[in-house]
N, C-alpha and C positions, 0 to 999 in steps of 0.2 A: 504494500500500500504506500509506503514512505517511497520507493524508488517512483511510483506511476507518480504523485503527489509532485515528487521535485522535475521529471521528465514535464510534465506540464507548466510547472511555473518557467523552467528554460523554454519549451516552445513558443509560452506566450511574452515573454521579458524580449527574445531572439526574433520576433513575429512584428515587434511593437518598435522595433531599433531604426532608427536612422543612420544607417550607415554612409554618410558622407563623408567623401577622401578630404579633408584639409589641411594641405602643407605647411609648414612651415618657412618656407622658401626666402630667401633675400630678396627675392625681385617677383615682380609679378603681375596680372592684371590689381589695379590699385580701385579704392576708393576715396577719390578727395572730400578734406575734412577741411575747412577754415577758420583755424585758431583766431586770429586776431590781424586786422588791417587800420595801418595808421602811415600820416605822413610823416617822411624819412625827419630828421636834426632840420636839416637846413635850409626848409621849405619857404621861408619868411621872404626873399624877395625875388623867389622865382613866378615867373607869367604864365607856368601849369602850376596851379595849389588843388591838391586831390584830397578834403579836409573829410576824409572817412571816417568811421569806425561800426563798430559790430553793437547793436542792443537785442538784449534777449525779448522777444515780444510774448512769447509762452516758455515754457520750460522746454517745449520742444521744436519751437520757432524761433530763429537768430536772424535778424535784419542788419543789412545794409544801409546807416543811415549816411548822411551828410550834404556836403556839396563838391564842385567842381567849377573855380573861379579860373577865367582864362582870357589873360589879356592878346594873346596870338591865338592865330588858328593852330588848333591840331591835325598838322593836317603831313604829305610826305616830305616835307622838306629836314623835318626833326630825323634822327635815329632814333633806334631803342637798343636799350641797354639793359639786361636783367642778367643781375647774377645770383646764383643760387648757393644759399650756404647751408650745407647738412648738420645736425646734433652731434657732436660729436660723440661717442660712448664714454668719456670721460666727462662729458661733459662741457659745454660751451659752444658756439658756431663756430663752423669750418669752413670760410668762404672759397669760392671756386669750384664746388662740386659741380659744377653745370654754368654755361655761358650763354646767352644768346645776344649777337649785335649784328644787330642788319636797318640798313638805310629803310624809307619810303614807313615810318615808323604806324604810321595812323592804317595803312594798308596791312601792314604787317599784323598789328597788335588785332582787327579787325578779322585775320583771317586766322590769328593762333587763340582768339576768344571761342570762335566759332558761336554759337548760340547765347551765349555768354554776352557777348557784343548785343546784341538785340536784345536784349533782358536790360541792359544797363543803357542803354539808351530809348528805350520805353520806361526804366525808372527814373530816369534822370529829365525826363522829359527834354531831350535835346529834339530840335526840329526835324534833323534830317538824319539817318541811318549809314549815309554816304560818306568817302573823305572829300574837302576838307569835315572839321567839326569847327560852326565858326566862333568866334569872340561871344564870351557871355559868360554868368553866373548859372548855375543849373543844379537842384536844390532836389533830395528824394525824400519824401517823407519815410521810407522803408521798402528797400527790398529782399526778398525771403531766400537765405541763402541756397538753399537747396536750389534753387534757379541759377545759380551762379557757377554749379559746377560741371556744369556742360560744357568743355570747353576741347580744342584740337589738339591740346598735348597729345603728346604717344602714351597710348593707355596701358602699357609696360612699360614700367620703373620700381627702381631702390624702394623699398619699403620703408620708412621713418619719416623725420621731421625736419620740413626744410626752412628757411628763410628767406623770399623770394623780394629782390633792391631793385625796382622796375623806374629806371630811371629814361627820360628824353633829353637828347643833347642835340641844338641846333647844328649850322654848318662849323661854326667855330669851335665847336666839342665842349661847348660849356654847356651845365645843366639848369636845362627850361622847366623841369617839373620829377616829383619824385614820389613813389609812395613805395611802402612796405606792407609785404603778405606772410603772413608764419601759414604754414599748415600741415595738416599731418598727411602721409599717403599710406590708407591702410590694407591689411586683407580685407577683399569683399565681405567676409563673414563675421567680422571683426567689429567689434564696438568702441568707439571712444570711450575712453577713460576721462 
């Protein structure tokens, strides 16, 4: 009786399992998380000010609030400049884990938002969707980040926590505007902590 007794709780325990493979892997299909966005030190008399930040709207809704003051158009005469800095495991940022700098900045940053870009200018209420983006103040009352992580990065990478210095520099390689992105890239199956 005792051996049928236990044969039946394994079948039904064995019956009821979810056996999903979940690696441990360094690298991998990611899901981005967005810790925190703020403008870089030395924002104060540059003609892109990206006056961001994150507020929590439910405990499970995180918006994108602020503005976007611009005395030039944003438009391809800028570069872009982003460098990524990883966590270190000891602890602290590692800058240089990742580069991107390429001319035609407002085209570029446009076509590596991908969906992203039209989210944030639907919340930002700018006029036009197109480059250039012209002269103005443009103010959101919140947007909900989960809309925000649609974007054409390569959807395999490094698993951890980066720090993303997304800076525009005119033709003279001086910087017209700056802002900072932290955020996490985790396993799909993963939960923030």
């Amino acid at each position: 009786m005792m051996i049928k007794t236990f044969g039946l709780i394994l079948f039904f325990s064995l019956s009821q399992s979810k056996n999903q493979f979940m690696p441990n892997l360094p690298l991998g299909e990611y899901r981005l998380v967005i810790n925190k966005v703020y403008p870089c030190e030395s924002t104060k008399n540059h003609p892109l000010k990206f006056n961001w930040y994150l507020s929590k709207k439910t405990s499970s809704i995180t918006e994108l609030k602020g503005n976007i003051t611009s005395s030039i158009p944003f438009d391809d005469t800028l570069t872009l400049d982003v460098n990524f800095a990883s966590w270190g495991s000891t602890g602290g940022w590692i800058p240089n884990s990742n580069m991107i700098i390429t001319k035609k900045a407002c085209s570029n940053i446009k076509m590596l938002a991908g969906n992203t870009w039209f989210t944030l200018i639907k919340g930002f209420k700018i006029p036009s969707d197109s480059c250039p983006i012209p002269v103005g103040t443009y103010i959101t009352s919140g947007i909900d980040m989960k809309k925000i992580e649609d974007t054409n990065f390569n959807k395999v990478y490094f698993y951890g926590k980066y720090k993303l210095m997304i800076r525009y520099k005119n033709f003279k390689n001086e910087v017209v505007g700056c802002v900072v992105v932290e955020i996490n890239l985790i396993r799909p199956w993963e939960t923030q902590i």
